[in-house]
N, C-alpha and C positions, 0 to 999 in steps of 0.2 A: 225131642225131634220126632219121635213113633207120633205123638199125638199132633206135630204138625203134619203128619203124611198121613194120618189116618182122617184129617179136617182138609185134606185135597178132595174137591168134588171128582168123579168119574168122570171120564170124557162122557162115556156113554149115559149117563144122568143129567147132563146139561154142560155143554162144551164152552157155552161162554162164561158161568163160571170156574170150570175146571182154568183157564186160561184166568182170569179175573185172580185166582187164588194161589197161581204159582207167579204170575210178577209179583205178589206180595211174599209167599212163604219162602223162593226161592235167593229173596232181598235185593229184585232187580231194580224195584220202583216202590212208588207210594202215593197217594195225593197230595198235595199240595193246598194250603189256605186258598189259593185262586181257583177257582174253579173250571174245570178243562184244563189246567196244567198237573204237572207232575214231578215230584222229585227221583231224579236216577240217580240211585246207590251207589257206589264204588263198586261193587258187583257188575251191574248192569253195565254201567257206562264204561267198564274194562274191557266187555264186550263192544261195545259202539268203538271204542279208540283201536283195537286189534281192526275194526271194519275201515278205521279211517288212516291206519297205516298203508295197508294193503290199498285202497281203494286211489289213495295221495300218490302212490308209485306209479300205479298201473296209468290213472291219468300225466303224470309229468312223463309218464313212455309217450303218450299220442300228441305231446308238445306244450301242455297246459301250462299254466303259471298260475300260484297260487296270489293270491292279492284281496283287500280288503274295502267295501263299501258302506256307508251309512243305513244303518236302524230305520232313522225315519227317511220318508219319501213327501214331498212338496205335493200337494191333494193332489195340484193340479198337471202333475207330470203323469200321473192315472187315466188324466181326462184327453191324452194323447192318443190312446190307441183306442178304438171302441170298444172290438172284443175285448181286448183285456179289463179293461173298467166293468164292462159287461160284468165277466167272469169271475170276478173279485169283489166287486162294490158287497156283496151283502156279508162278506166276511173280515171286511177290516176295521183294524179297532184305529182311532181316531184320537190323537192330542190337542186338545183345545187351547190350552192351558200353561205355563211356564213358571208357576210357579204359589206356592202354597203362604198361610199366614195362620197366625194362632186366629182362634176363634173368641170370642168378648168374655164367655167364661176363662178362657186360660188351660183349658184342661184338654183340647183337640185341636186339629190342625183342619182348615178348610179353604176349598179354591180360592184365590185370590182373584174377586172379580175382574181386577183393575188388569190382569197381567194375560188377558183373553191373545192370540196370535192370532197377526192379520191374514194368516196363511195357516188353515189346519194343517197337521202333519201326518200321515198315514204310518203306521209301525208295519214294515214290510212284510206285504204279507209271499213277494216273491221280486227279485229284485230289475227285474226287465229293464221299467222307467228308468231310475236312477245310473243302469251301467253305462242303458246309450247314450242319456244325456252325457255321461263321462268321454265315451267312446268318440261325441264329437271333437272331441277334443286331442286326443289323441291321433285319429286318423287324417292323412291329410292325402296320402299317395298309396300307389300299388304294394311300394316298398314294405310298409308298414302292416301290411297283410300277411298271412292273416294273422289275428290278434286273439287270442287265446287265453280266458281267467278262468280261476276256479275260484271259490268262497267258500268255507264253512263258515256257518254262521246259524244262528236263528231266526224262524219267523213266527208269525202270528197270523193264526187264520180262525177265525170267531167260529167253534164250532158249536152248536148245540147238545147233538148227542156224543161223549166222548167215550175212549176205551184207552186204557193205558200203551205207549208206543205204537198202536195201531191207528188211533186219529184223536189228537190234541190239539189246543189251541195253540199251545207254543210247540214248537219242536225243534229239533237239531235237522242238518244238514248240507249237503253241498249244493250249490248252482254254477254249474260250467256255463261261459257267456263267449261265443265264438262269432266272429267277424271274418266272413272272407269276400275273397274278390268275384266268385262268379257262384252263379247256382247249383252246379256240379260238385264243388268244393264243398258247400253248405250241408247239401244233400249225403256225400261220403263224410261228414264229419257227422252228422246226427246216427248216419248207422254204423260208424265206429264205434259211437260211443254206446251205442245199443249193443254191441257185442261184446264192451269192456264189461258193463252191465251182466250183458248175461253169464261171462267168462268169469266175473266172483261169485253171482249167487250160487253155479253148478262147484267150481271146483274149491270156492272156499266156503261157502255156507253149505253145502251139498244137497242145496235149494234147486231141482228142475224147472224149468222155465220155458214157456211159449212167449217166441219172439213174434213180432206182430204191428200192426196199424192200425191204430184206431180207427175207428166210425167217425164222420166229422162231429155228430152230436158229442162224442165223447173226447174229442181234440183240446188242447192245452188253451187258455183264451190267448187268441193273438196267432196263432199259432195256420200253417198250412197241413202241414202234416205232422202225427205227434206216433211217433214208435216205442213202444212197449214191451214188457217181461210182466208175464204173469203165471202167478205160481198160486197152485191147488193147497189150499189146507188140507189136514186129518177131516174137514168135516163136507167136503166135500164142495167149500168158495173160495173163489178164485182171491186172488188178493194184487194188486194192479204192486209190483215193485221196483220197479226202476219207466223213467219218461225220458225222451230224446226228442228233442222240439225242432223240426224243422222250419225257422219263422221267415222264410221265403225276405221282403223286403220290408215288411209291415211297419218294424221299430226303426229302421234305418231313414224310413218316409216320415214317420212321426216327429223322430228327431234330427232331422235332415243330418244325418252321420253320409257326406260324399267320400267319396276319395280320388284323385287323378288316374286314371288308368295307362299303360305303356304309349296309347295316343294322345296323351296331353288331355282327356278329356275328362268331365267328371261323371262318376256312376253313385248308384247309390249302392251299398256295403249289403251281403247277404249272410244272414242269422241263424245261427242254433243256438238253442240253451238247451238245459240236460241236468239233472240230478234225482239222486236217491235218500230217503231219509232215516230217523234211528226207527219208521215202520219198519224196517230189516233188522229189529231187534225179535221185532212181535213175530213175525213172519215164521224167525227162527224159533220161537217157541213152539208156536201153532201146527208148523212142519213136522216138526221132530220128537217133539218130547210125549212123553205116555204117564201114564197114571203114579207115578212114582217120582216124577218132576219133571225136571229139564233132562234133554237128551242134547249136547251141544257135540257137534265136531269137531274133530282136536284141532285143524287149523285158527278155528276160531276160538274155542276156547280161553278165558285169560287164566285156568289152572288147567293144563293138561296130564299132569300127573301127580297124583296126591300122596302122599307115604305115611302111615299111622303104626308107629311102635306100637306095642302092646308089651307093657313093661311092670315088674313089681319093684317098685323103689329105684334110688338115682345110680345107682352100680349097676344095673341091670340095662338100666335105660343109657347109660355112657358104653357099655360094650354095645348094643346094638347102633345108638350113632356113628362109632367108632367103623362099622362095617356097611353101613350105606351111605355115610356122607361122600365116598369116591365115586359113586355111584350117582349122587345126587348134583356132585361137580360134573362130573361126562357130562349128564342129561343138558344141563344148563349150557353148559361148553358149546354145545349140539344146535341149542335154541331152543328146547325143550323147556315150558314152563314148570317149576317142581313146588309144589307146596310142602314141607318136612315139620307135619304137626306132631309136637310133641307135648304140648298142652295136659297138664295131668287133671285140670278143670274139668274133662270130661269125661266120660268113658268111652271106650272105643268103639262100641256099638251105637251111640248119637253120633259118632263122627261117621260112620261109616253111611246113615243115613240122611245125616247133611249133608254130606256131599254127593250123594247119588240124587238129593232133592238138587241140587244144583248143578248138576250133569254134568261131575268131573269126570271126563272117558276112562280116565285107569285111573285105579288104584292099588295101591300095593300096602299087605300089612307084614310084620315078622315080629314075633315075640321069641319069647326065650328058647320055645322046643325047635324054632326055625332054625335061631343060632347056632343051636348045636348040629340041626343036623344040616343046615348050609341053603335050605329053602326060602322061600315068601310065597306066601298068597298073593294073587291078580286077578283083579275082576277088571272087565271090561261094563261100560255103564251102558255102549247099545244092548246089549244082550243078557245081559245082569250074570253071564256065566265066571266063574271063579273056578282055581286051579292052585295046588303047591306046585312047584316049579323050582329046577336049581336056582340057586341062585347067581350059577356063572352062566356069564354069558346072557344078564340081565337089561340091559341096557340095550344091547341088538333086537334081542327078542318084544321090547316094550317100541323102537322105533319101528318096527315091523307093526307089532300091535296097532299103533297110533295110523296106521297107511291102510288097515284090514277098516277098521272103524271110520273113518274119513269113507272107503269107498261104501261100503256094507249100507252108514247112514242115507248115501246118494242112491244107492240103489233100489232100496227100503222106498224113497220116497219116490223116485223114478215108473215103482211099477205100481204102486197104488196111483200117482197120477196116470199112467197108460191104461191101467183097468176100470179108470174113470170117464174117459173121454169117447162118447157115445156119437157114433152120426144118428141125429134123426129128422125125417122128413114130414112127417105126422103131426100138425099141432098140438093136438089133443092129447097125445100119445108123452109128447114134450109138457105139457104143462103136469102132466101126473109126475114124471119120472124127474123135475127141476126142485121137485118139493124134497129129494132126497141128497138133493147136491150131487155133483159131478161137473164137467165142460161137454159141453154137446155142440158139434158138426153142424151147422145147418144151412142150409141154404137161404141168401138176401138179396131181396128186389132191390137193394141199395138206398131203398126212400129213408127220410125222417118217421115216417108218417109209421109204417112197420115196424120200427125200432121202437116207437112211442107205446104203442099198443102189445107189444110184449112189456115192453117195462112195468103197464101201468096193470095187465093183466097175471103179471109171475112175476115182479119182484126183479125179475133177470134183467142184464143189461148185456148189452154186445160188448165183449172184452177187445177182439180184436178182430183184424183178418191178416191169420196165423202165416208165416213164412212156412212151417215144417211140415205143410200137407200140402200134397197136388189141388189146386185148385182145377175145380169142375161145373160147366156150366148144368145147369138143374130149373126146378120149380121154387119157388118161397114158398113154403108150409104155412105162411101166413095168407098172404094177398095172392096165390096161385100165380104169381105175375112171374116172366123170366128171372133168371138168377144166373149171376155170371162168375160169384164164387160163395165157397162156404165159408160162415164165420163162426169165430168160437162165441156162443154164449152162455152165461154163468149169474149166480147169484155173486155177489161180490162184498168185500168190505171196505 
């Protein structure tokens, strides 16, 4: 384990493998034979299932229903909304095909000409098409309003360049699909759901977050207005983590979804869709963790307390069970997750650093001189600091612990992004100071045309136009033209 932590790149030597080398050493992820996908560990994905308990509740509070739709999608339900096909056609993978045959050697299997489908099938790469064609069906009256799903599921978006949980081809995640009766309705359900959004990344990821609106270049396809959380990496890009889709009437006109309204009349249905994906795995690395591994929050955490005897022989190692297992019951009792390694495979020094590579927030050790004198050892993983400690009154003191750490990690990452986020009015001044990362203030003429010419000259793209700053009328540092607010812009991943 030393010589797995001593083969962690530095952030400060190159931060995308430093990230690259702890989904691997930390056993979150791996590659996968396909290429742009990825296998997640039971490590990892213990993390993604803690995100999708939490995140399952928090939506069935604002009325959702969890329910389940089809993989594939009919080509031509794509071909319904413009933008959306627009948005999508160059990254869906495509089913031709239904069915395979041995090949004349006998030794391989190949497409079975004969079995071509008269109707390609798209493998979803986001499931829009498919709900409302469903939703027609469903909706007939006002009564039936609004109509509220949620899905986790998988999709597939053809990407080229990939990076583990941060952008793959396949991924996990949820898509809320919301129907209501008037525009009003539509509009407070997309920035609910943007505040459920930002309400786990700050208080269960300990991930800060700029709530926001996209630029229409950077809006959802299909979509009128698309609301956003975006959160600052260690290295200075933003990273776009949760989307709240306000789709005005677009799908409900594609798929003639009416419903009767209280005067007998019929309207057509108005749209949100909404989801987050296991990129709030990556997010969570990228945030938190330093040269020593993972740094996780104990909310999220799937071990938040770890316990390593330190024993000579099994009399030794049964009196010290014998005195933490009450111990290890509370914690549990509590909801406390406990891991109680007692493992003699290794020595307590790889354990100590496997699990700091894996950013278990506490851990506790006691070997024999503990016993006797009624002590343990506790390190905390943000701070790497350690302590003897009585041993009574262990279990108070470790839930306190786990509430110091939870805020400490949000605060940590709260002022490194505040001490990032620069106004500036200067082009010139901006494109030197973009090459170091940070979010910068600036002021937009609103055009396309502006937007385009920073992107193509810094890389940077307009993340949003931020809710948590007074918006002030100004110049554009681009095209000198009026500017009516400032937006945040960033490199981004």
């Amino acid at each position: 384990m030393a010589k797995e932590l001593k083969e962690l790149t530095k952030r400060a030597e190159n931060y995308s493998q430093w990230y690259n080398d702890l989904v691997i050493k930390a056993d979150l992820a791996e590659q996968s034979p396909v290429r742009g996908c990825m296998v997640i560990k039971p490590y990892g994905y213990a993390i993604w299932e803690k995100m999708q308990a939490q995140l399952d509740k928090m939506f069935k509070e604002t009325g959702a229903q969890n329910a389940y739709f089809p993989l594939l999608i009919p080509k031509s339900f794509l071909s319904r909304e413009a933008e959306h096909v627009k948005g999508f056609a160059k990254e869906c993978a495509v089913v031709t095909h239904y069915r395979l045959r041995s090949n004349e050697e006998g030794n391989a299997v190949e497409v079975d000409p004969s079995a071509k489908l008269e109707e390609e099938l798209i493998i979803r790469p986001t499931s829009e098409t498919i709900i409302w064609n469903t939703y027609k069906n469903w909706i007939q009256s006002y009564r039936d309003l609004p109509l509220m799903c949620n899905q986790w599921c998988n999709v597939m978006r053809w990407e080229m360049r990939t990076r583990p949980f941060l952008r793959t081809s396949e991924f996990l995640w949820q898509e809320g699909h919301t129907a209501h009766a008037t525009r009003e309705e539509a509009v407070d359900e997309a920035k609910t759901m943007l505040k459920v959004y930002a309400d786990f990344a700050e208080q269960w990821l300990a991930i800060p977050v700029v709530q926001g609106v996209k630029s229409e270049n950077e809006r959802f396809a299909g979509a009128l207005d698309t609301y956003t959380i975006e959160a600052m990496m260690q290295d200075g890009k933003a990273l776009q983590s949760g989307t709240s889709h306000f789709l005005g009437q677009n799908f409900a006109k594609s798929f003639d979804v009416t419903f009767l309204n209280k005067e007998n009349k019929p309207e057509y249905v108005w749209a949100t869709s909404w989801g987050v994906s296991t990129r709030l795995v990556g997010a969570l690395i990228m945030t938190h963790s330093d040269d020593n591994g993972l740094v996780l929050p104990p909310k999220i955490a799937s071990i938040q307390v770890v316990i390593v005897p330190i024993f000579k022989g099994a009399e030794q190692l049964a009196a010290i069970t014998e005195k933490l297992q009450p111990v290890i019951n509370e914690l549990r009792a509590k909801g406390i997750s406990v891991k109680f390694d007692n493992a003699d495979n290794k020595r307590p020094g790889f354990k100590f650093a496997e699990y700091e590579l894996k950013g278990v927030p506490v851990r506790l050790a006691m070997g024999g001189r503990d016993l006797e004198n009624n002590t343990i050892e506790i390190m905390r993983r943000d701070t790497l600091e350690k302590e003897n400690v009585s041993f009574d009154g262990i279990v108070e003191r470790i839930e306190k612990l786990l509430e110091e750490i939870q805020e400490n990690i949000f605060k940590k990452a709260l002022d490194f992004r505040n001490q990032n986020i620069h106004e500036c009015d200067n082009y010139e001044e901006f494109k030197q100071k973009i090459k170091d990362g940070g979010f910068f203030l600036c002021h937009w003429d609103g055009t396309s045309e502006t937007e385009e010419r920073i992107k193509e000259e810094t890389q940077a793209t307009i993340r949003c136009v931020p809710f948590m700053f007074e918006q002030t009328e100004g110049v554009d540092m681009v095209s000198g033209k009026p500017a009516k607010h400032r937006v945040i812009i960033a490199r981004a991943y």
